[in-house]
C-alpha positions as CSV (number, residue, x, y, z in Angstrom):
1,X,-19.9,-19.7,2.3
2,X,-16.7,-17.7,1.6
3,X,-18.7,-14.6,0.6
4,X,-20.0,-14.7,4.4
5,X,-16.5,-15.6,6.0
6,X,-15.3,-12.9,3.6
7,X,-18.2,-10.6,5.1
8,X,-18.0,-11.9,8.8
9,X,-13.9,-11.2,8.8
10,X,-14.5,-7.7,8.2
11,X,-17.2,-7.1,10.7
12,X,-15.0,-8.7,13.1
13,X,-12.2,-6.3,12.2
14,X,-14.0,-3.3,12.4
15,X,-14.9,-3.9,16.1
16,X,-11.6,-4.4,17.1
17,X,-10.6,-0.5,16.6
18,X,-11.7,1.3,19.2
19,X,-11.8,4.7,17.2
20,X,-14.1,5.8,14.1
21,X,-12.5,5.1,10.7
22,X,-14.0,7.7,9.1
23,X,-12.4,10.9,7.8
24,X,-12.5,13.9,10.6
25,X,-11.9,17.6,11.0
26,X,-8.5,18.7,10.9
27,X,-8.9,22.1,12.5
28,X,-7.5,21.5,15.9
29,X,-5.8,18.7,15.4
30,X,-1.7,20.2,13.8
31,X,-2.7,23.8,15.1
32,X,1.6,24.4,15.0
33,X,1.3,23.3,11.2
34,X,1.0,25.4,8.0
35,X,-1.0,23.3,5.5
36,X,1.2,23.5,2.1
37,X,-0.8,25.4,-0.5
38,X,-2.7,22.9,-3.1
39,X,-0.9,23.7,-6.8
40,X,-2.6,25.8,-9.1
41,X,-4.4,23.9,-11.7
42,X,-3.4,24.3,-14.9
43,X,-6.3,25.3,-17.7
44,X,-7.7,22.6,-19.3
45,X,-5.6,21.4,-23.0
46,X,-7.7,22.1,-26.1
47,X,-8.4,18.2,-27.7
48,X,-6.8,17.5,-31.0
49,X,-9.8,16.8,-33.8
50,X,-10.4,13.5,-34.0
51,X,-8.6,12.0,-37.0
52,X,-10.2,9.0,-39.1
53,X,-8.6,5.7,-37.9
54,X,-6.4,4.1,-40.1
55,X,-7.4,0.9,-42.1
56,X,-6.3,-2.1,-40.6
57,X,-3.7,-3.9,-42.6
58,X,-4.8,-7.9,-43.0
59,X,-3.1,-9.9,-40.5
60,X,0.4,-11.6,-41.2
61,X,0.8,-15.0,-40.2
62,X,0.7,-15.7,-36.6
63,X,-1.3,-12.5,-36.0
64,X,0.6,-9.0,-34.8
65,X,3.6,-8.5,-32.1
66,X,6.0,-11.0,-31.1
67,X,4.6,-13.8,-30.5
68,X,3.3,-13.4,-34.6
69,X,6.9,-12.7,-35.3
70,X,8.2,-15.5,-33.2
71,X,5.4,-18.0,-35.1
72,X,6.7,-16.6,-38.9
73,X,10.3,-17.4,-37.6
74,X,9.3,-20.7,-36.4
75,X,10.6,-20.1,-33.3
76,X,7.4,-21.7,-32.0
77,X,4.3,-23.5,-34.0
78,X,0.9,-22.4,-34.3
79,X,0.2,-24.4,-31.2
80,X,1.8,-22.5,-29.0
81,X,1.3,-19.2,-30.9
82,X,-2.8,-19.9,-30.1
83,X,-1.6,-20.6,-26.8
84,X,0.0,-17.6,-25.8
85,X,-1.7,-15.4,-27.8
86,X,-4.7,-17.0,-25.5
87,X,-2.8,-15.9,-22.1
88,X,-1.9,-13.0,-23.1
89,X,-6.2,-11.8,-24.1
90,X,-7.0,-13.4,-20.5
91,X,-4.4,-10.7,-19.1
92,X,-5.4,-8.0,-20.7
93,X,-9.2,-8.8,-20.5
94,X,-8.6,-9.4,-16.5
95,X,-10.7,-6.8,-14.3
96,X,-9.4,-4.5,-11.8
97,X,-10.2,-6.1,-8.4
98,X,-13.4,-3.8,-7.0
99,X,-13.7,-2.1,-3.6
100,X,-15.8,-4.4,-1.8
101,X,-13.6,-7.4,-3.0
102,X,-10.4,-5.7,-1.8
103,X,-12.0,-4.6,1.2
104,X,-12.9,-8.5,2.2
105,X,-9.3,-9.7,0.9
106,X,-7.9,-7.1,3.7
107,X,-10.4,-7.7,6.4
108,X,-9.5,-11.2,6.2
109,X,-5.7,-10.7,6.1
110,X,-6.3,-7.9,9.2
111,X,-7.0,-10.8,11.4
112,X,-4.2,-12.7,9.8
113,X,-1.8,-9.9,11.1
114,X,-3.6,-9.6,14.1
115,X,-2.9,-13.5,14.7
116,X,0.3,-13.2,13.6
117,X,2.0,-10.4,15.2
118,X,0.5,-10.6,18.7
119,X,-2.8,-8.5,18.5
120,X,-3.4,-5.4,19.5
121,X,-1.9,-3.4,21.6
122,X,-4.2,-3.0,24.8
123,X,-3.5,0.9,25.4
124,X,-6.2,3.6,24.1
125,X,-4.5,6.7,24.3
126,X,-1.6,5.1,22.2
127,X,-4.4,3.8,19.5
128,X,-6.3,7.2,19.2
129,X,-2.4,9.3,18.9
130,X,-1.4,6.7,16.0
131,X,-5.1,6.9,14.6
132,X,-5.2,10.6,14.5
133,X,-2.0,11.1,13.2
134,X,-2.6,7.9,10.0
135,X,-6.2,9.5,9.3
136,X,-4.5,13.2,8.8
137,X,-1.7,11.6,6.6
138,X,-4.5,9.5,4.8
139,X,-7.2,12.6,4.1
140,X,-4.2,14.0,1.8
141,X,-3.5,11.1,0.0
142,X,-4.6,9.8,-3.3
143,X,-7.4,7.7,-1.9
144,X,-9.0,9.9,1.0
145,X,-12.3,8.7,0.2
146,X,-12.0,5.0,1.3
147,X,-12.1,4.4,5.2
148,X,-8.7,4.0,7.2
149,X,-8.0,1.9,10.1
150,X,-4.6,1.9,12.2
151,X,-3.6,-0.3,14.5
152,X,-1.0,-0.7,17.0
153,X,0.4,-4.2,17.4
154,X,1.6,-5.6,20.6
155,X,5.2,-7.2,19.3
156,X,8.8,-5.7,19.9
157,X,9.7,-6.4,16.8
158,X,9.9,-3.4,14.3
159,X,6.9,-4.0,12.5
160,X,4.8,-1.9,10.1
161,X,2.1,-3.5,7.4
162,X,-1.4,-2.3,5.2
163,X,-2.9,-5.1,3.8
164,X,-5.8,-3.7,1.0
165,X,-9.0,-2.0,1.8
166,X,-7.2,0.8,4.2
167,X,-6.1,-1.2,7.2
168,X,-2.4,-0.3,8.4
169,X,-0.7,-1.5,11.2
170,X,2.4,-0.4,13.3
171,X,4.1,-2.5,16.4
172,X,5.3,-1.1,19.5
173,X,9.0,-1.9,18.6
174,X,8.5,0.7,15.7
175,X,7.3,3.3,17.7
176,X,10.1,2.4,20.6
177,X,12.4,3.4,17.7
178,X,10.7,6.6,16.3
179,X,12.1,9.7,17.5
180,X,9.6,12.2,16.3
181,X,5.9,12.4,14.5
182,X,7.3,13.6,11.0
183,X,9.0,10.0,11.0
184,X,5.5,8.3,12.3
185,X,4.1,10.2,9.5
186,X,6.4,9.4,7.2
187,X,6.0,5.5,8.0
188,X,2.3,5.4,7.8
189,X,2.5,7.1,4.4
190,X,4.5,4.7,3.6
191,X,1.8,1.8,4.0
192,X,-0.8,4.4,2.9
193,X,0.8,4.8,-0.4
194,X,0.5,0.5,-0.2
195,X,-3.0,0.8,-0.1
196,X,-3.7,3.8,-2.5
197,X,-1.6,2.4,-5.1
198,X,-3.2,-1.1,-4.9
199,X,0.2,-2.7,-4.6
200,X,-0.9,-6.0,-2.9
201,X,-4.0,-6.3,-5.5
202,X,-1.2,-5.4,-8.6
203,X,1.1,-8.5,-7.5
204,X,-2.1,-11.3,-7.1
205,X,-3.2,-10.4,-10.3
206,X,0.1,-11.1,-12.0
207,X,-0.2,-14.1,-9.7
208,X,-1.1,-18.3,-11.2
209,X,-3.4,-18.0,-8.3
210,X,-6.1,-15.9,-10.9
211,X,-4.7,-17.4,-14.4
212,X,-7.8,-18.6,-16.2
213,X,-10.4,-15.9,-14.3
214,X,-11.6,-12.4,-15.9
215,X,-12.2,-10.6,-12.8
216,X,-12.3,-11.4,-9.1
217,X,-15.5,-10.8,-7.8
218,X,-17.2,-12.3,-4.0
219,X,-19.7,-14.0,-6.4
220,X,-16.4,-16.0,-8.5
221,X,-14.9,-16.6,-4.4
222,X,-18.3,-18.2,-3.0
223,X,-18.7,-20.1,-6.1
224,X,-15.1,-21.9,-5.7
225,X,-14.7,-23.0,-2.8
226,X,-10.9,-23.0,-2.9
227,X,-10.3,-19.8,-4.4
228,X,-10.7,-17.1,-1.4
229,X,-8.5,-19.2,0.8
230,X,-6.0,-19.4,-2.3
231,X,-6.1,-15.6,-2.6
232,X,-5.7,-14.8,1.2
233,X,-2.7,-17.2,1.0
234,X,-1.1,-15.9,-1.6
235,X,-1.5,-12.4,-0.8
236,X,-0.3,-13.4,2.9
237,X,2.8,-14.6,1.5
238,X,3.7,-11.3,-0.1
239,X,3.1,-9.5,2.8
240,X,5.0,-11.2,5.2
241,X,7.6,-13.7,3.8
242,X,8.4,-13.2,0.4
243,X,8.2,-9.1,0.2
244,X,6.7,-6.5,-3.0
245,X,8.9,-5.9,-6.0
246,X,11.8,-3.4,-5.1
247,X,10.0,-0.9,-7.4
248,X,6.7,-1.0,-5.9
249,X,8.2,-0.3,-1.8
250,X,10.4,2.5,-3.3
251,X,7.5,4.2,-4.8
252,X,5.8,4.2,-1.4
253,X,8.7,5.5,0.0
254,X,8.4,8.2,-2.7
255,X,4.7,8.7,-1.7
256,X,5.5,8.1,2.2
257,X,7.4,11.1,1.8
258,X,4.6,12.9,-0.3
259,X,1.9,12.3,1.9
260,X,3.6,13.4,5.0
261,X,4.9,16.6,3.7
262,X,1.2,17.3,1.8
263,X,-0.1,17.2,5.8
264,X,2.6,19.6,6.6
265,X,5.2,17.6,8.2
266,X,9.2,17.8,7.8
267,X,9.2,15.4,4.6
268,X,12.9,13.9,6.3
269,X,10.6,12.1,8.6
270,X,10.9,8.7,6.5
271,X,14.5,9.0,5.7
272,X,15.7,10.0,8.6
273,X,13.8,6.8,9.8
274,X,14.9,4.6,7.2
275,X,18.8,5.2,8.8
276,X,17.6,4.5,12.1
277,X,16.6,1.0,11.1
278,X,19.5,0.7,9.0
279,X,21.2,0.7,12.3
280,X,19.1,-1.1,14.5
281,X,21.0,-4.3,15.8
282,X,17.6,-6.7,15.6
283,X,18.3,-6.8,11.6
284,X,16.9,-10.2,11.4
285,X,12.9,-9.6,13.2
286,X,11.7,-6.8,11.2
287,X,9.0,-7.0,7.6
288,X,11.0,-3.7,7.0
289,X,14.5,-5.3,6.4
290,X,13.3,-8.9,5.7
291,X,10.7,-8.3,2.7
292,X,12.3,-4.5,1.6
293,X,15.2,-3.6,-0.2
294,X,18.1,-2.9,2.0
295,X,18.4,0.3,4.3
296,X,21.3,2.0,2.6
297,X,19.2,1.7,-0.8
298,X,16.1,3.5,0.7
299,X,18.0,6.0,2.8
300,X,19.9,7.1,-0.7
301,X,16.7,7.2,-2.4
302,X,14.9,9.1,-0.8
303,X,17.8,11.5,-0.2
304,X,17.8,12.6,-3.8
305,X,14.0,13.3,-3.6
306,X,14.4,15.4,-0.7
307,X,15.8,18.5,-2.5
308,X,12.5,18.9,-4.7
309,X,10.9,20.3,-1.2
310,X,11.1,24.0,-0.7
311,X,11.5,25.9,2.4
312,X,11.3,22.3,4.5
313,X,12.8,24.3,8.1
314,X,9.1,25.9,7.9
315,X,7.8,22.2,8.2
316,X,8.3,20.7,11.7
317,X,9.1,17.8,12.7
318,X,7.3,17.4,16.3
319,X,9.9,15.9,18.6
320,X,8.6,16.7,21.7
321,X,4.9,16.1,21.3
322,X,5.6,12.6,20.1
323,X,7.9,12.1,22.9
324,X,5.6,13.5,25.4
325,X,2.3,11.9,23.9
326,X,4.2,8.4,23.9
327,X,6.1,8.7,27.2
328,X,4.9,6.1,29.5
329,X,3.1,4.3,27.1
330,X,5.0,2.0,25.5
């Protein structure tokens, strides 16, 4: 039964965008942009011979690592030892979460955002701008081959949010506060570089919600009846109360930036941003200042990546086509 609610969310989802997820041509699209250069690969490292493998030296009371030493120091018994030597095999024997699996934990948290954050946004020309320009960010990131969906959400409140499987979502009160398409690039990088790096999927499987399971599979959700609403929830909670580890949103920051200036794009476009909230006066209704680390901590962040990029006044930053493409419809 949850495998088809799992299946039935995501066909739902997928008729709600109004324009093809699918990776397009480029050609016409950024005609005043120069596409950076891909870097030259570097030949190929000769492998070491293979050296015989050491014998393994019996095992010492309470088996290897800390939790031995702890057991030979009787910080803790055997007991205990078994047990956490127990917890930590089920960690490390733990699957990565598969495509279709994360694809039907974001389908299903899709409609939760939708539900939330007061659906979508009932204006095409906006949808197709914000879906060109998140498809072109997305075909140079580090996951181009998975399909993207973008979203424009119909709530003033500075919004953005990617749940797994490649759906991202921005609300109108973003793009009210957006000055420019280097910085709409740079924020749906931003939620890209959520997505690519599996963040979400990283921080449920360090969760108690999947302690005792090998792998998360649709077969392991429809057989426990419980445990596809416990993921959704948990994940859900992440997303939009409690917030990602510090580290994790300043890597997509990091990779915000990266993907925006890989599509040829001013890579200031998120930092300059990043102050612009920082000042906003509504400090209490937006995911970005609730559930990320603080404004001033982003902005300084990202200012000391920003001298890596070379020759960045070649890169532009589109003021006037985002003003002109968005005038009148928000």
């Amino acid at each position: 039964m949850k495998k088809f609610l799992a299946f039935l969310a995501l066909a739902v989802v997928s008729l709600i965008w109004t324009q093809s997820s699918h990776s397009f041509k480029l050609d016409d699209f950024l005609e005043s942009m120069a596409k950076p250069p891909p870097p030259q690969s570097q030949p190929a490292k000769k492998q070491a011979p293979q050296q015989e493998a050491p014998k393994q030296q019996p095992a010492q009371k309470g088996g290897g690592g800390l939790i031995g030493l702890g057991e030979s120091l009787g910080i803790f018994d055997k007991k205990t030892s078994r047990i956490l030597q127990k917890s930590v095999g089920a960690l490390q024997a733990f699957q990565p979460i598969g495509l279709e699996e994360e694809k039907a934990i974001g389908g299903s948290l899709a409609l939760e955002v939708f539900h939330r954050f007061g659906g979508m946004y009932k204006n095409a020309a906006l949808q197709n701008y914000v879906n060109l320009v998140g498809q072109s960010v997305a075909e140079v990131s580090d996951r181009p081959e998975i399909d993207y969906h973008f979203a424009v959400l119909n709530t003033d409140n500075p919004n953005a949010f990617a749940t797994p499987g490649g759906y991202v979502f921005v609300s109108v009160g973003l793009l009210r506060m957006l000055q420019n398409e280097a910085q709409l690039a740079g924020v749906l990088g931003h939620e890209i570089a959520h997505i690519t790096r599996k963040h979400a999927l990283k921080t449920l499987q360090r969760s108690k919600v999947l302690s005792g399971l090998s792998g998360l599979t649709l077969a392991a959700m429809d057989a426990d009846e419980g445990l596809f609403d416990q993921v959704i929830n948990e994940v859900a909670d992440v997303l939009f109360t409690r917030g990602l580890d510090r580290d994790l949103e300043f890597e997509a920051d990091k990779l915000g930036m990266e993907y925006a200036y890989r599509m040829g794009y001013h890579p200031a476009g998120l930092k300059d941003f990043i102050k612009i909230l920082g000042q906003a006066s509504s400090r209490g209704s937006s995911i970005f200042l609730s559930t990320h680390p603080g404004p001033g901590a982003r902005f300084q962040a990202l200012g000391r990546l920003l001298p890596r990029y070379k020759a960045v006044g070649l890169f532009p930053i589109l003021a006037r086509r985002y003003q002109s493409t968005v005038k009148g419809q928000l």
